[in-house]
N, C-alpha and C positions, 0 to 999 in steps of 0.2 A: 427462540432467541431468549438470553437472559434477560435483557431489557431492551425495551423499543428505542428505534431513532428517535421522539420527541423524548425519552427519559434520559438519551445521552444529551441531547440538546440544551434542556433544563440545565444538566450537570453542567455541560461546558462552556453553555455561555456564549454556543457555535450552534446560530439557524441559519445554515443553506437552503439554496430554495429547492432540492434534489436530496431523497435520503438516501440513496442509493450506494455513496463513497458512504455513509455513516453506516449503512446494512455491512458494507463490507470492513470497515472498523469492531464492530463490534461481535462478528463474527470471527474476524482474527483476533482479538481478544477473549472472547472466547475458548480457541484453539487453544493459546498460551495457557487457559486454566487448566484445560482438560492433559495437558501436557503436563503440566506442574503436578497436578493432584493424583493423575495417573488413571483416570479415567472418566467417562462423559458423562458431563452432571446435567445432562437433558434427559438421563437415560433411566437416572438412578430411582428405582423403584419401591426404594425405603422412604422418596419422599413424595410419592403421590397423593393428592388430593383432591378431591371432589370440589371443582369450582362451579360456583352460579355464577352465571350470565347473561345482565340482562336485556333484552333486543326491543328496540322501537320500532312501531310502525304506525300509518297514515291509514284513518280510512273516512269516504264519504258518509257510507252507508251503515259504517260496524260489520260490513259482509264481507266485501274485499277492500283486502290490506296490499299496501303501499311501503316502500321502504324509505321514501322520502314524500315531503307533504305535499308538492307539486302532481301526486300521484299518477307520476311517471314511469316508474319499474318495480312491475308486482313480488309481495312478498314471499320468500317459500315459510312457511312456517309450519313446525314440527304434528305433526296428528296427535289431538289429543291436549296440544297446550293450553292452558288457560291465558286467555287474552283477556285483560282488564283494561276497562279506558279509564286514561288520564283525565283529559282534558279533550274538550269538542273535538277533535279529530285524531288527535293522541292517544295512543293505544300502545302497552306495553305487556310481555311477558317474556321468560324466564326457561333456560336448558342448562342441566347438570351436565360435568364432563366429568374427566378424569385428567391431572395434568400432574407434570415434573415441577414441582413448585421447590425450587431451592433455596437453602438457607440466603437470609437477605443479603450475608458476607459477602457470596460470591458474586449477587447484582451488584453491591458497590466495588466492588474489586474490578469488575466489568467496566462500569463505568472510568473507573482508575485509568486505565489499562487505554480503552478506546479513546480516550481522552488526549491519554498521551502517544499516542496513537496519530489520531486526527491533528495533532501537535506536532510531529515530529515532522508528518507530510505538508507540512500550511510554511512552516518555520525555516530559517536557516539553524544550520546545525552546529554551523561553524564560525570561528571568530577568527580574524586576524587580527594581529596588532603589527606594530612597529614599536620598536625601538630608538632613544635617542640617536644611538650610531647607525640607524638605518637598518638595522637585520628586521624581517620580515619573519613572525612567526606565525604560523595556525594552529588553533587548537579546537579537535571536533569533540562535539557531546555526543557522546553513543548512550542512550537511554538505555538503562536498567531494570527492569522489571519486576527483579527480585524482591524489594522492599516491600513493593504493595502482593504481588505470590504470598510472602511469608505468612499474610492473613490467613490462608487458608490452610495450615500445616498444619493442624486437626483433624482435618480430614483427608491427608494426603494418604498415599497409597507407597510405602514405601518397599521395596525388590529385597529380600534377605538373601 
């Protein structure tokens, strides 16, 4: 994903108690990029990088690790890592990946997107009014998209 439920949450302003409508927000927004720019920026592999990441765990004894401090549900941890203790039963270490790290544009364009997104679904869309002589009009908001797309025409892929 480009950015997590609690990073669209932050942005909008909108803590439901379910991320599940926001996973799907922000995956349709998504879509919408990869449609604009003309191809999948999860995918793209000129922007790979090597992330550390780093993982907690619980132990009694320093022998066996725990994933919460209740030491409830044993940890799997990687052959070979170094585990360093924090603090009395606090133990942390550390695994490299490889991931699609893309430019920050398109997380906040994400967020843009999902925003108005989760907006358009929560919202009424439409207005009526009235007039003095009584005629009744409506008038819908159809959201736009293009304004906040056009951040990322830089890197679009445009069809010759």
């Amino acid at each position: 994903m480009l950015v997590t439920p609690s990073q669209l949450s932050r942005f909008s302003g909108v803590y439901p108690e379910e991320e599940d409508l926001q996973v799907i927000y922000i995956n349709s927004a998504t879509q919408r990029i990869n449609d604009y720019v003309g191809f999948d920026v999860l995918q793209n592999e000129d922007w790979e990088q090597e992330v550390q990441t780093e993982h907690i765990v619980y132990s009694e004894d320093g022998e066996h690790f725990f994933l919460d401090p209740e030491f409830t549900e044993p940890a799997d941890i990687p052959e070979g890592a170094d585990v360093t203790q924090v603090l009395d039963t606090k133990y942390h270490y550390f695994t490299t990946s490889v991931e699609v790290v893309p430019p920050d544009v398109f997380k906040l364009v994400c967020l843009e997107v999902a925003t108005l997104i989760q907006n358009e679904e929560k919202s009424n869309i439409g207005v009526n009014t009235q007039s003095d002589l009584g005629v009744n009009r409506t008038f819908l908001n159809v959201v736009d998209y293009t304004k906040y797309l056009e951040k990322l025409n830089a890197y679009r892929i445009t069809k010759v």
